[in-house]
C-alpha positions as CSV (number, residue, x, y, z in Angstrom):
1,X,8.5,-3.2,-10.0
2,X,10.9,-5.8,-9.8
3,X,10.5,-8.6,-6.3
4,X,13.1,-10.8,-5.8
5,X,13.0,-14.3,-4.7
6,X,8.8,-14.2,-4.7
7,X,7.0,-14.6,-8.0
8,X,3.7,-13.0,-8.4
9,X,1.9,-16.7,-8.4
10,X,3.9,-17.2,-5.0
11,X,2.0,-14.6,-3.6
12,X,-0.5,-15.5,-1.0
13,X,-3.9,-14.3,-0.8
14,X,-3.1,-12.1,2.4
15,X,-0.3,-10.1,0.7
16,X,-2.6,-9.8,-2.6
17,X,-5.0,-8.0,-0.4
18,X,-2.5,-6.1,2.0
19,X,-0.9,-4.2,-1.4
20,X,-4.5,-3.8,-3.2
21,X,-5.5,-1.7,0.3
22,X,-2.2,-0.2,0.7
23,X,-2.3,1.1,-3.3
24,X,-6.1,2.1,-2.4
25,X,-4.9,4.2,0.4
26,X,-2.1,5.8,-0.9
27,X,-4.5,6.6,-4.1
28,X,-7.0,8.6,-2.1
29,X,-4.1,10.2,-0.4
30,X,-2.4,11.0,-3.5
31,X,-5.4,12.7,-4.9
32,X,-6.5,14.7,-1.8
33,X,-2.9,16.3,-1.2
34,X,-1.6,16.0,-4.9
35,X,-4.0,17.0,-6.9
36,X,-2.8,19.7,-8.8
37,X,0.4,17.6,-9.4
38,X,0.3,15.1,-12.7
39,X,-0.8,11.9,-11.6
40,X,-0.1,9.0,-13.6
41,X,-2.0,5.5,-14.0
42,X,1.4,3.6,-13.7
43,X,0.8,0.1,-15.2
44,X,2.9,-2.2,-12.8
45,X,5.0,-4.9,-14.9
46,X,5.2,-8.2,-14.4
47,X,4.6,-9.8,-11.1
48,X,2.5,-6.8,-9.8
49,X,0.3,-6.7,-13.4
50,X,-3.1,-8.7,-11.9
51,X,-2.7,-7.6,-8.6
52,X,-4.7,-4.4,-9.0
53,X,-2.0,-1.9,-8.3
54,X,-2.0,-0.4,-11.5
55,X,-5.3,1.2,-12.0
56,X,-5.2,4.1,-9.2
57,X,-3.6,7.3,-10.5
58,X,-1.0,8.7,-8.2
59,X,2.0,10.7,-9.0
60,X,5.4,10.1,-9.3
61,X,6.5,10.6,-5.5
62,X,3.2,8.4,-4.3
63,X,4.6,6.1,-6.5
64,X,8.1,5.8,-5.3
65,X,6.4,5.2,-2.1
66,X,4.5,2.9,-2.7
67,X,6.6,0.4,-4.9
68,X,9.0,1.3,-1.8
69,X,6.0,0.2,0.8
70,X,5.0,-3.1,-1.3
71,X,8.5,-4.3,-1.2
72,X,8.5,-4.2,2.5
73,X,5.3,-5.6,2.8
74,X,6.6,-8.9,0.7
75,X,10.1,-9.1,2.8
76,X,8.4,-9.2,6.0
77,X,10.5,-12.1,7.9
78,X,7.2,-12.9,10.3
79,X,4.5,-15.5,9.4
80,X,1.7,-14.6,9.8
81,X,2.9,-10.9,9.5
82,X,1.2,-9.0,12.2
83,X,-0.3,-5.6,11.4
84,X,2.3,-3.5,11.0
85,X,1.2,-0.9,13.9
86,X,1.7,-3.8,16.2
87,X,5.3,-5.7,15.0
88,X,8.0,-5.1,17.2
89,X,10.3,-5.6,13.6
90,X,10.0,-2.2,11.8
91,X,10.8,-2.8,8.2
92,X,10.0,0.7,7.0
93,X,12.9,3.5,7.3
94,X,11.7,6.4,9.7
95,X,10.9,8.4,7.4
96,X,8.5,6.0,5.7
97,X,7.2,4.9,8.6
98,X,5.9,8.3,9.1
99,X,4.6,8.9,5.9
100,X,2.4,5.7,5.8
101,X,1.0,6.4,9.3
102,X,0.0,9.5,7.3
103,X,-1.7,7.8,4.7
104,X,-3.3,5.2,6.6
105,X,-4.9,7.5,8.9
106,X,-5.8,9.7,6.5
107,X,-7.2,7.9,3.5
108,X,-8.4,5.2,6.3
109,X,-11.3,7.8,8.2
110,X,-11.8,9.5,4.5
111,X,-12.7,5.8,3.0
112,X,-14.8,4.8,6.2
113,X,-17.0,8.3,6.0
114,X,-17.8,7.2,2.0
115,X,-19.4,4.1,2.8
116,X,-16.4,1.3,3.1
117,X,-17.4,0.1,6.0
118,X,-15.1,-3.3,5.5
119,X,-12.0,-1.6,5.8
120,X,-13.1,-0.7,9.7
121,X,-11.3,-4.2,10.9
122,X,-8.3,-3.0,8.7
123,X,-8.5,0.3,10.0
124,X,-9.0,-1.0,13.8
125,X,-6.4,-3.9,14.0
């Protein structure tokens, strides 16, 4: 995955923390409605390597999504970005915006009923 004009050192902690959560997510999506589908452990390159991103299996379309999702996470104009529920800028296209309401309330209730109970104020706000 390829960002322009932001290196991976130029990332703050904030948006380090939003794509770890957001590839969490979408991982306990991916394997709850594409299980019997292959899913890879995709080893991001370069700026996205240390994050975390790369060690949660997903497939290929839970993939696409969320390289698609982290890119519009890091080209937010808005500091501080707001939750994304609350912006009045909608970066994502309406399909995608759709599709991550999906996985965020999805994989959000799934991870709170296993225990994660520090994901509530993401899951909240």
């Amino acid at each position: 995955m390829n960002i322009p004009d932001q290196k991976h050192s130029q990332l703050t902690a904030r948006e380090r923390k939003d794509l770890r959560v957001l590839a969490l997510f979408t991982a306990v999506y991916c394997k709850a409605h594409h299980d019997g589908e292959k899913r890879i452990s995709e080893k991001f390159g370069g700026e996205m390597a240390d994050i975390g991103i790369g060690k949660y299996p997903i497939c290929c379309v839970c993939r696409d999504f969320l390289i698609y999702a982290a890119e519009r996470r890091l080209r937010c104009p808005l500091d501080p970005k707001p939750v994304c529920k609350h912006c009045h800028i909608h970066c994502y296209r309406p399909g995608h915006r759709e599709k991550v309401r999906e996985i965020m309330r999805f994989s959000g209730k799934r991870l709170i009923r296993r225990g994660r109970l520090d994901l509530l104020w993401h899951y909240f706000f």
